[in-house]
C-alpha positions in Angstrom: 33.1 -4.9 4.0 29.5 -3.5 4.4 27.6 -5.4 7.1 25.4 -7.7 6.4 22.3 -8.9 8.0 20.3 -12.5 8.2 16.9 -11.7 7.0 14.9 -11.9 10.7 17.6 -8.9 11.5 16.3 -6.9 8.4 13.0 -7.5 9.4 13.0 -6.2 12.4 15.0 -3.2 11.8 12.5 -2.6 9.3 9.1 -3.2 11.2 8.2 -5.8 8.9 7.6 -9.3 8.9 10.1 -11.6 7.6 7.3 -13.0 4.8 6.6 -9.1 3.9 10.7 -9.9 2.8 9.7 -12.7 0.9 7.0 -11.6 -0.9 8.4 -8.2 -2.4 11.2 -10.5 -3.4 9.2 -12.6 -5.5 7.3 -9.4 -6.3 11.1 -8.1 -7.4 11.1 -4.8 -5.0 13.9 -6.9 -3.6 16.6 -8.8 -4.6 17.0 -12.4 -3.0 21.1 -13.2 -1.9 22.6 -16.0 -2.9 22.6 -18.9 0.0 25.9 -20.5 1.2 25.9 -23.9 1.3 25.0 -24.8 5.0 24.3 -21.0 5.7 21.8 -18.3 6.1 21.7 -15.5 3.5 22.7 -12.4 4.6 21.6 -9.2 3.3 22.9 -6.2 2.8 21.9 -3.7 5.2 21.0 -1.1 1.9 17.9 -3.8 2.1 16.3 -1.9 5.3 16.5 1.3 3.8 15.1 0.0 0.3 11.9 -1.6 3.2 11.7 1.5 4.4 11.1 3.4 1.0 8.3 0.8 -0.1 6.8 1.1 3.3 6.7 5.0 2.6 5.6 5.0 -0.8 2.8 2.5 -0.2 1.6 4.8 3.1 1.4 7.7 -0.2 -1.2 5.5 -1.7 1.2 3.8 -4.0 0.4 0.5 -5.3 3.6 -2.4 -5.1 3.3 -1.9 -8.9 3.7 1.8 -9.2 6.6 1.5 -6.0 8.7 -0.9 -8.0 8.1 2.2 -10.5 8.8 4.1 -7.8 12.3 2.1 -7.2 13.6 1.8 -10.9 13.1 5.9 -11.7 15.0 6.5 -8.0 17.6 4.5 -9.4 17.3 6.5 -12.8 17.1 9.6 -11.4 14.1 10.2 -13.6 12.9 13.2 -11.9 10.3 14.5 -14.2 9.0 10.5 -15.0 8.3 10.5 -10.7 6.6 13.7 -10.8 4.2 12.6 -13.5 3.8 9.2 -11.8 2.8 11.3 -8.3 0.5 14.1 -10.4 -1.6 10.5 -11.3 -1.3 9.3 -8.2 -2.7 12.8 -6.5 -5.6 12.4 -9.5 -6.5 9.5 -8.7 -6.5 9.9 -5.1 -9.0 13.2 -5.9 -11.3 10.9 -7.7 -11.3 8.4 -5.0 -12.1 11.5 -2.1 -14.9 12.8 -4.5 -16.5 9.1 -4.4 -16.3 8.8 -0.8 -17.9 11.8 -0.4 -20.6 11.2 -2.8 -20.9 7.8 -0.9 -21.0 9.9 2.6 -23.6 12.1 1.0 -25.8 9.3 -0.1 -25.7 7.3 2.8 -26.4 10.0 5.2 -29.6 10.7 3.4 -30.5 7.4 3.9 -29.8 7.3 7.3 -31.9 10.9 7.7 -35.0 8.7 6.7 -34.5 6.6 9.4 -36.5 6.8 13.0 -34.5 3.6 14.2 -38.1 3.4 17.1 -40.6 3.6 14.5 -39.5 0.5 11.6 -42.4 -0.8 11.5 -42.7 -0.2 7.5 -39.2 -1.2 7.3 -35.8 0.4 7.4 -35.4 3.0 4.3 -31.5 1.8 4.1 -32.1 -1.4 3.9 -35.3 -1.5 1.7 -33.1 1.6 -0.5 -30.5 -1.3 -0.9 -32.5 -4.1 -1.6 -34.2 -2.4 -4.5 -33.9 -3.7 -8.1 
């Protein structure tokens, strides 16, 4: 028989909290054991390798949506559906660098403006920010 582990076990073989456990389960990233009567539930110790996979996928930039994606392809072996799902994620992640750096550009022309021991007329940032 494989061994089994109480959920607190799981948890800390995984680096998570035990209500991190809970909530992918009622997300469905995890399935929930059955409980003995008068008895913890014990899980099977697949369970801390499946954590460590969402943990993974969601440092990549993966939303719990896209992981439980992520999960159900693995299980498919669905290669070319995963590659496609990373090519977004990779697009979307370029869209999200080219706004922070607009954002970085912006706000660093703002801040050029500024002589922080001469605002007397007011700060350009936030007089920029408080326009209509």
């Amino acid at each position: 028989m494989a061994e089994e582990l109480t959920i607190g076990r799981v948890a800390r073989l995984a680096g998570v909290h035990v209500e991190t456990i809970r909530y992918y389960q009622r997300r469905g990233l995890l399935i929930e054991p059955d409980k003995p009567w008068g008895a913890y539930r014990r899980y099977p110790a697949e369970t801390v390798k499946r954590l460590h996979f969402i943990k993974r996928a969601q440092a990549l930039g993966f939303t719990l949506e896209e992981v439980g994606d992520l999960l159900r392809l693995s299980e498919a072996s669905a290669c070319a559906e995963t590659y496609d799902l990373a090519m977004h994620k990779i697009e979307v992640i370029d869209r999200k660098l080219a706004d922070l750096a607009a954002m970085r550009e912006a706000l660093a022309g703002l801040a050029k403006q500024c002589d922080p021991r001469h605002a007397d007329g007011g700060c350009p940032i936030t007089l920029t920010l408080a326009q209509d």
